[in-house]
C-alpha positions, 0 to 999 in steps of 0.5 A, a space after each residue: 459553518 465553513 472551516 478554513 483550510 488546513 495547512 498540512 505539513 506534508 509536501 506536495 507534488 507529483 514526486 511526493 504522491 509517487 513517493 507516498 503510492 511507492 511507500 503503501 506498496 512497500 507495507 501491502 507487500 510485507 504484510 503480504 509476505 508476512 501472511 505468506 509465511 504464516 499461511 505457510 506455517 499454520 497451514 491456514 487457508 484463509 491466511 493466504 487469502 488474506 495474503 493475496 488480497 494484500 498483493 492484490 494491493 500491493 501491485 495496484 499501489 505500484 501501478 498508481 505510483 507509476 501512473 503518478 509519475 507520469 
């Protein structure tokens, strides 16, 4: 069985997926920034992995919202 296609009500286009990748990098770099400051906090280790990992994140979502741009 097929179903047809959904009709989103999100806008489409180069500049909105630039916006998308810019807005998810935002969020991974809070996230980050917040694991920073509990790492920091707590002194737990593995809080700052987890923040790593995040900016890890962080920078490739800004790489992908440069590369959408283009």
């Amino acid at each position: 069985m097929t179903h047809p296609p959904t009709s989103l009500l999100v806008v489409r286009g180069e500049k909105a997926e630039r916006r998308l990748w810019t807005l998810l990098a935002a969020l991974f770099a809070l996230v980050a920034g917040v694991n920073v400051i509990l790492a920091v906090s707590e002194a737990a280790w593995w809080q700052g992995a987890v923040a790593a990992l995040f900016l890890a994140v962080a920078v490739a979502c800004g790489r992908q919202s440069k590369r959408a741009g283009n």
